[in-house]
NUDREN-218709 format. One line per 2 residues: number of its first residue (from 1); their letters; for each residue x, y, z of N, C-alpha, C, O. Coordinates in nm, 3 decimals, padded with zeros to 5 digits, m for minus. Each point is the difference from the previous one (the first is absolute). Example, Ala and Ser with C-alpha at 12.3 -4.5 7.8 and 13.67 -1.06 7.14 Angstrom:
1) as) 01.319,m00.569,00.780,m00.089,00.119,00.000,00.090,00.120,00.000,00.104,m00.002,00.066 ~ m00.139,00.107,m00.138,00.082,00.119,00.006,m00.077,00.109,00.073,00.051,00.111,00.017
This chain:
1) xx) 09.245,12.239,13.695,00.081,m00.060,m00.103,m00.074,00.009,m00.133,m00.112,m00.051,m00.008 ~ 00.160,00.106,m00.088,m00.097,m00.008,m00.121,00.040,m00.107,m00.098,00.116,m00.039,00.009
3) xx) m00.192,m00.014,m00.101,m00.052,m00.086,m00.124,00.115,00.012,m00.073,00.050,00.105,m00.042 ~ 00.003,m00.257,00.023,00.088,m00.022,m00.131,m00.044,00.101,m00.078,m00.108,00.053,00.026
5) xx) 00.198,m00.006,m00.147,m00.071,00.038,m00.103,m00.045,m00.064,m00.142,00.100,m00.061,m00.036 ~ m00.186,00.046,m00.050,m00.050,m00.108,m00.060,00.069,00.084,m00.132,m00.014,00.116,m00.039
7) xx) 00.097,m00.232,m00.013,00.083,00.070,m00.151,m00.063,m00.092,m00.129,00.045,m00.111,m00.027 ~ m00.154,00.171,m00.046,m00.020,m00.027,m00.143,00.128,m00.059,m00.062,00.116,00.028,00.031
9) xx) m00.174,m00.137,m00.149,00.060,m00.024,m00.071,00.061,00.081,m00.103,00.103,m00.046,m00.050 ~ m00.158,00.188,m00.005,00.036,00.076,m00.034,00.131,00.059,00.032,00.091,00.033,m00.076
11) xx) m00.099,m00.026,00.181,00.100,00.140,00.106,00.123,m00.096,m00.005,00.103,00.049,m00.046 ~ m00.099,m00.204,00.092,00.082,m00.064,m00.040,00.050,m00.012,m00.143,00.120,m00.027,m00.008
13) xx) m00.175,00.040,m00.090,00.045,m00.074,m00.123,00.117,00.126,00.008,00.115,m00.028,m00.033 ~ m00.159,00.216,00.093,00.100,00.118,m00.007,00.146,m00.038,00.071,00.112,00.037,m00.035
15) xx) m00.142,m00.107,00.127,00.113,m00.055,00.083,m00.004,m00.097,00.098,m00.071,00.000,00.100 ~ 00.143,m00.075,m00.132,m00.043,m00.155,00.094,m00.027,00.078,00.152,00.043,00.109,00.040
17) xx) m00.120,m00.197,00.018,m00.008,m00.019,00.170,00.026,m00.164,00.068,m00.079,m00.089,00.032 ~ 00.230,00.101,m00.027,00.047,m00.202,00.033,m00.047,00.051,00.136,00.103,00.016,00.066
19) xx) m00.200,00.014,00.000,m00.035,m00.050,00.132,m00.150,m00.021,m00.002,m00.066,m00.014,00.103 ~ 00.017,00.014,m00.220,m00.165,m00.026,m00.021,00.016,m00.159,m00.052,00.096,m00.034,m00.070
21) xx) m00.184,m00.043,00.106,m00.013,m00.110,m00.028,m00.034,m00.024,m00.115,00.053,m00.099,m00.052 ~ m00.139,00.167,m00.017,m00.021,m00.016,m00.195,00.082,00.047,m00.053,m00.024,m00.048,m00.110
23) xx) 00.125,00.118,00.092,00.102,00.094,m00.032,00.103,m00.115,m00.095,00.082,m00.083,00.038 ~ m00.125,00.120,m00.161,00.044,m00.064,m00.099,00.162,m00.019,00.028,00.046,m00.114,m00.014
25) xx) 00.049,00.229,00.058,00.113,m00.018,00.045,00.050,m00.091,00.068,00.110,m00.049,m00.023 ~ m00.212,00.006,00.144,00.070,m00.134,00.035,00.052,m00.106,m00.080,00.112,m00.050,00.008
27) xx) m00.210,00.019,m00.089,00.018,m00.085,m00.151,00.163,00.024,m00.066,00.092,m00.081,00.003 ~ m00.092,00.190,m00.049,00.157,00.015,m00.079,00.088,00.004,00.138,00.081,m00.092,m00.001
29) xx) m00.073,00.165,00.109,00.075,m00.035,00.096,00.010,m00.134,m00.013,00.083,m00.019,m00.090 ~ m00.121,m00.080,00.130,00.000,m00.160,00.004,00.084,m00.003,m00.128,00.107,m00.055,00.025
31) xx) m00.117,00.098,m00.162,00.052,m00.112,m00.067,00.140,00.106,m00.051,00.054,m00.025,m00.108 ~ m00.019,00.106,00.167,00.118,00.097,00.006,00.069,m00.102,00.095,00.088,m00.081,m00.027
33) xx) m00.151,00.108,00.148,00.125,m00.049,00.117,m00.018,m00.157,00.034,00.023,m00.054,00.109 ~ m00.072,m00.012,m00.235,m00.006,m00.159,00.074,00.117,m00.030,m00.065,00.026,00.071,m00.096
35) xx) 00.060,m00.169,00.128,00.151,m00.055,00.039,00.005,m00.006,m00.145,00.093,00.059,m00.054 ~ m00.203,m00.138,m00.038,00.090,m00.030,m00.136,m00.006,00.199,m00.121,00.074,00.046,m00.087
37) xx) m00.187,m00.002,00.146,m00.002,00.156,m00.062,00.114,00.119,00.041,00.052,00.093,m00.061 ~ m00.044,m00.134,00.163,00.139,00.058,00.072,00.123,m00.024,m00.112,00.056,00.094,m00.057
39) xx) m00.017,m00.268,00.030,00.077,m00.060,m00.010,m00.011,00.073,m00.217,00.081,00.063,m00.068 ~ m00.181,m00.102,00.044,m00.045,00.017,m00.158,00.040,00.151,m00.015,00.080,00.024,m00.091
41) xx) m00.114,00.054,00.147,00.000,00.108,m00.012,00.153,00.077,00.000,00.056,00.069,m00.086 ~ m00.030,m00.098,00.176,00.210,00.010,00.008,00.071,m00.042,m00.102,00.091,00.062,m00.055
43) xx) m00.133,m00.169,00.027,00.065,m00.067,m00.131,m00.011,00.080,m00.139,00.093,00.052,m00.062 ~ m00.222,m00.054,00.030,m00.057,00.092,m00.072,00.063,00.164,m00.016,m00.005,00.049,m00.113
45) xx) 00.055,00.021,00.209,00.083,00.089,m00.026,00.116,00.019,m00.071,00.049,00.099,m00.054 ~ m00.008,m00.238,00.069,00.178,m00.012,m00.037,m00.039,00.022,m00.170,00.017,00.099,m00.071
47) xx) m00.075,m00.229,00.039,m00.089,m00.014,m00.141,m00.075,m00.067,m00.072,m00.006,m00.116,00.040 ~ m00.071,00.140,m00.151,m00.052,m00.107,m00.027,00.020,m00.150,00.017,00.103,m00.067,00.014
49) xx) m00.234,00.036,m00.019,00.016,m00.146,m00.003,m00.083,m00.120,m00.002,m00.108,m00.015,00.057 ~ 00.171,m00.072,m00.131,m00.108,m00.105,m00.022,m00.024,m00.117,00.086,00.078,m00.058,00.076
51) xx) m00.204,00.034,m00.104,m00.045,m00.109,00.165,00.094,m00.075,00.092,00.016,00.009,00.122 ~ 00.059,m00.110,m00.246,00.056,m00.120,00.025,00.151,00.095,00.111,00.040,m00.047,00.107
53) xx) 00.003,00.150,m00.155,00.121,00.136,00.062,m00.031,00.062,00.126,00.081,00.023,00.090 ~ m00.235,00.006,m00.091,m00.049,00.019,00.104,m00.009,m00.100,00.133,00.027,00.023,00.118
55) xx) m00.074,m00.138,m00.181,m00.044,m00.142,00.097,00.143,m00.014,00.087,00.021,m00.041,00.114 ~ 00.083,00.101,m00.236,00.167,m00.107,00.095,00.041,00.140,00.062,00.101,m00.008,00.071
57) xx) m00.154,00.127,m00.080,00.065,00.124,00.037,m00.085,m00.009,00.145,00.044,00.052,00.102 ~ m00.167,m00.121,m00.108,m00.063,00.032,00.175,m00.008,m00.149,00.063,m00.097,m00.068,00.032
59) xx) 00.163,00.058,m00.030,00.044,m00.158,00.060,m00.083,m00.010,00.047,m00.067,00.097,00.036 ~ 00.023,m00.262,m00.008,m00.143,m00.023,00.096,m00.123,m00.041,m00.018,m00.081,m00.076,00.052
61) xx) 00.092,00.179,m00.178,m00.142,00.020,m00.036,m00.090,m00.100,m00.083,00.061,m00.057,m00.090 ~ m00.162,00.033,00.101,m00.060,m00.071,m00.105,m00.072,00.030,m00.118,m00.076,00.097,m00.006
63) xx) 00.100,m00.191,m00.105,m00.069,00.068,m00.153,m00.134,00.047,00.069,m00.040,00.109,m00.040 ~ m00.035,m00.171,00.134,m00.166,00.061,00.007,m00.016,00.151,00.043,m00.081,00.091,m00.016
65) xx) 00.240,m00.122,00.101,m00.047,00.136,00.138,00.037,00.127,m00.080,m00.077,00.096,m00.008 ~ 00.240,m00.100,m00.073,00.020,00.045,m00.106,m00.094,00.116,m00.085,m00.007,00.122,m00.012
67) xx) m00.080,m00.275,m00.053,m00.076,00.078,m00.102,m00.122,00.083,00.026,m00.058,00.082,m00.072 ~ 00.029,m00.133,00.219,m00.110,00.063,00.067,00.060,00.158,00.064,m00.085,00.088,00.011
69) xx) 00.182,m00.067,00.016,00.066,00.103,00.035,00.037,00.088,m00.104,00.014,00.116,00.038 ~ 00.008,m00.140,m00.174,00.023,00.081,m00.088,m00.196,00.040,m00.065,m00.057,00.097,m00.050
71) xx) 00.026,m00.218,00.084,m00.160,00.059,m00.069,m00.088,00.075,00.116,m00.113,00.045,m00.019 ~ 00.187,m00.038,00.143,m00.027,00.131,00.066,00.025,00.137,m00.040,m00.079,00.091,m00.027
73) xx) 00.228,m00.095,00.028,00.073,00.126,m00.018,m00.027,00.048,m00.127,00.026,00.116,m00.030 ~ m00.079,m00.198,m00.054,m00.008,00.024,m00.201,m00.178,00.068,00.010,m00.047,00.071,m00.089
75) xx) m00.001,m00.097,00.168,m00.163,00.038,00.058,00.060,00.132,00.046,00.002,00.099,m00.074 ~ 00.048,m00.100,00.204,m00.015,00.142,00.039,00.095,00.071,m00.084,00.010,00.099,00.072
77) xx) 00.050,m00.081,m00.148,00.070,00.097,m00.145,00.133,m00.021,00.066,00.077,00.081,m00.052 ~ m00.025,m00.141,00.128,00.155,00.012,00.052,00.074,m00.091,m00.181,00.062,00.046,m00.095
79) xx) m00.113,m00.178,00.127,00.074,m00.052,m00.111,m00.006,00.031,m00.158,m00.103,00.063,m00.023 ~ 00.156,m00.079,m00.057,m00.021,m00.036,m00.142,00.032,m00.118,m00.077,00.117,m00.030,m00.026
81) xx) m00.205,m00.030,m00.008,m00.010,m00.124,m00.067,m00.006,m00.035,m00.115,m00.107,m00.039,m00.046 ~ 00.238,00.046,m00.038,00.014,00.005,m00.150,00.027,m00.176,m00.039,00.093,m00.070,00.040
83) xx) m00.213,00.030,m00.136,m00.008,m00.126,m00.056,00.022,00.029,m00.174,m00.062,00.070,m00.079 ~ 00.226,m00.196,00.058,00.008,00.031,m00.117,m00.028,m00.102,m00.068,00.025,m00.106,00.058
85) xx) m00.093,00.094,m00.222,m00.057,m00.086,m00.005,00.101,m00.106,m00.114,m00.008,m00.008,m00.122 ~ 00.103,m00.064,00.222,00.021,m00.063,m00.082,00.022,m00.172,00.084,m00.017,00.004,00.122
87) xx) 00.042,m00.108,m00.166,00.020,m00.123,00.036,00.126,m00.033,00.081,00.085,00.066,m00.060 ~ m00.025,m00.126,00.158,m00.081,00.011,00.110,m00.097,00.130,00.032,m00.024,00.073,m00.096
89) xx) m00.030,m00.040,00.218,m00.020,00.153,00.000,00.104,00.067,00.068,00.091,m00.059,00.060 ~ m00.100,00.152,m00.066,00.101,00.104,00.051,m00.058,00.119,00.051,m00.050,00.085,m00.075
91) xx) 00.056,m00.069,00.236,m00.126,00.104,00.066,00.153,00.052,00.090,00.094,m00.056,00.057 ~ m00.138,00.191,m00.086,00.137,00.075,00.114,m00.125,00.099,00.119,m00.116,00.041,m00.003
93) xx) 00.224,m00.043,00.091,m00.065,00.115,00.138,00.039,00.084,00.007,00.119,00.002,00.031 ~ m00.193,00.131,m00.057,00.119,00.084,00.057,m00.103,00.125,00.083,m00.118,m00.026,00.025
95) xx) 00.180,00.164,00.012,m00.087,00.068,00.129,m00.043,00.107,m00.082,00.088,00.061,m00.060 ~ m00.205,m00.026,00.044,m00.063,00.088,m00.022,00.056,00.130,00.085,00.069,m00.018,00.100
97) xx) m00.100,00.134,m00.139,00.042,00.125,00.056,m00.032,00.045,00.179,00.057,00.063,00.089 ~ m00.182,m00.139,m00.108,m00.061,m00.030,00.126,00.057,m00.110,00.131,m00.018,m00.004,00.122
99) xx) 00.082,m00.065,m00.207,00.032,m00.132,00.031,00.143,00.065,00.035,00.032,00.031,00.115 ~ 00.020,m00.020,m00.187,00.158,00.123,00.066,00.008,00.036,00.093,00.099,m00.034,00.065
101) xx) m00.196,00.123,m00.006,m00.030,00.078,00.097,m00.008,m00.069,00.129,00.072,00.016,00.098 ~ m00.199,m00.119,m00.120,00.004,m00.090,00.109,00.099,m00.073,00.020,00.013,m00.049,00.112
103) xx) 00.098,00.017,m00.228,00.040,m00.080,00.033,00.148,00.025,00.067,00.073,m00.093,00.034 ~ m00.033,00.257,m00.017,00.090,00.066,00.058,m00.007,m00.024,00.125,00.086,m00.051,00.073
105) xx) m00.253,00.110,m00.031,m00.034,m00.016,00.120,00.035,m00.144,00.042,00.061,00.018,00.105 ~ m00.064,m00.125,m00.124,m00.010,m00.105,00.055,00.155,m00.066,m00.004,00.044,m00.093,00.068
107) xx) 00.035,00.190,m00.192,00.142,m00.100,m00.004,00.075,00.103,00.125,00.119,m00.012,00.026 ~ m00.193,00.098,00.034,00.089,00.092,00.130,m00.058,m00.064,00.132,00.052,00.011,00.112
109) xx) m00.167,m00.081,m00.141,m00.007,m00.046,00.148,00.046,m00.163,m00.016,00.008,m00.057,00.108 ~ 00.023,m00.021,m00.218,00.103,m00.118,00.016,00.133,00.040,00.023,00.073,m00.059,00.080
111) xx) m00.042,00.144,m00.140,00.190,00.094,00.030,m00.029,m00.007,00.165,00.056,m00.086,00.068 ~ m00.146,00.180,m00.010,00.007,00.035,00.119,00.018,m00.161,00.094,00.082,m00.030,00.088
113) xx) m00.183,m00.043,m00.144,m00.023,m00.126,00.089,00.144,m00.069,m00.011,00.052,m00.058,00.095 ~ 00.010,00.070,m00.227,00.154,m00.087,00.013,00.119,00.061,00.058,00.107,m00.048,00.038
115) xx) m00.163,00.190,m00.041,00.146,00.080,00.073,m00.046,00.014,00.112,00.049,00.099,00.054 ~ m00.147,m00.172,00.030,00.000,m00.008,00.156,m00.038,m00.133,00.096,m00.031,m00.021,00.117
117) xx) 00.062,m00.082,m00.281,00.013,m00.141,00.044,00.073,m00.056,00.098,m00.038,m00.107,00.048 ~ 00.135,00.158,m00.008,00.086,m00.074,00.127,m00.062,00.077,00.128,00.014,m00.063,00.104
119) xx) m00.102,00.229,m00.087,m00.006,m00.019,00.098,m00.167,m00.035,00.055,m00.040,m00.012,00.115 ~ m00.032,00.001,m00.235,m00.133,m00.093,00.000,00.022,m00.099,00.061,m00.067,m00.030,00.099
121) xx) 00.183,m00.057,m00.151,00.014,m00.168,00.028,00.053,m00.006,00.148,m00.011,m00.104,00.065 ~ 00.058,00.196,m00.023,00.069,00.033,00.139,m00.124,00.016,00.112,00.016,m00.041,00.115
123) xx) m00.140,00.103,m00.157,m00.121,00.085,00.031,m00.050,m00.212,00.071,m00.029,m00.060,00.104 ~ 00.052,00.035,m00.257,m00.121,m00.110,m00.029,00.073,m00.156,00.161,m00.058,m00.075,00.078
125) xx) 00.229,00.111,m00.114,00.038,m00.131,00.067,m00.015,00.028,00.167,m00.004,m00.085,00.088 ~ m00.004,00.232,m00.072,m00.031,00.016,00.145,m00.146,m00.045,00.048,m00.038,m00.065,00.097
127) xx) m00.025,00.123,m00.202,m00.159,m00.051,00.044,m00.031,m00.120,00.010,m00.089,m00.034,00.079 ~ 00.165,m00.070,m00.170,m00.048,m00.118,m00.029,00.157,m00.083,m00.027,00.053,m00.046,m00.101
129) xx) m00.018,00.053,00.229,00.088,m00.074,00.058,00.031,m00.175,m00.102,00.120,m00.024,m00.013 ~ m00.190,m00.052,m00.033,00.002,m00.077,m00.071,00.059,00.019,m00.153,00.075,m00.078,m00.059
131) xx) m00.126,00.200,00.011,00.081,00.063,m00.153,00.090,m00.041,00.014,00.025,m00.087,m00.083 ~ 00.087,00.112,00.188,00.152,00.017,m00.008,00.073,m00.138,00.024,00.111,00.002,00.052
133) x) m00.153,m00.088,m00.077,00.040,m00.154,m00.004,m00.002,m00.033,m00.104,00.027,m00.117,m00.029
């Protein structure tokens, strides 16, 4: 049987490796596919938008988790974060070119997940007999 192979940080930075444990990718994976980046990110396609638009567009969510989720996505170049300077403030979101991209990817696997919601939930009430009450 031969030796993992040992991947430099280098060779990664050319192209992620999400099955190496340092692999910076895990990182943006996580904050791509966690429930509120998923959720931010979809929204964000339709169009701009400002916090308070955002907060009622992803139901649920909280101002912390929110702002911590956009100062992910605004880190890894998905978001853009335009602050205008006037009284109140006025800060809009919107997707970087990068942020587009990913965020195609991610509004086809929520499409997919809602256009196969009844037979998921069908999947889910057989397994777990209790759901369906």
């Amino acid at each position: 049987m031969s030796e993992p192979e040992v991947v430099g940080l280098s060779d990664q930075m050319r192209r992620g490796e999400l099955f190496c444990v340092q692999c910076p990718s895990r990182e943006i994976l996580k904050h791509v596919t966690s429930q509120w980046g998923v959720l931010v990110l979809v929204a964000l396609m339709e169009k701009t938008h400002r916090f308070s638009e955002l907060r009622r567009k992803v139901g649920g969510v909280s101002e912390k988790m929110l702002a911590q989720t956009l100062q992910y996505l605004e880190r890894d170049g998905f978001v853009d974060r335009v602050s205008f300077p006037v009284v109140p403030p006025h800060v809009e979101y919107s997707l970087t070119p990068l942020g587009h991209a990913i965020g195609e990817k991610v509004e086809s696997l929520a499409d997919w997940i809602e256009s196969n919601l009844p037979s998921i939930m069908t999947s889910q009430r057989r397994s777990d007999p209790e759901l369906g009450e």
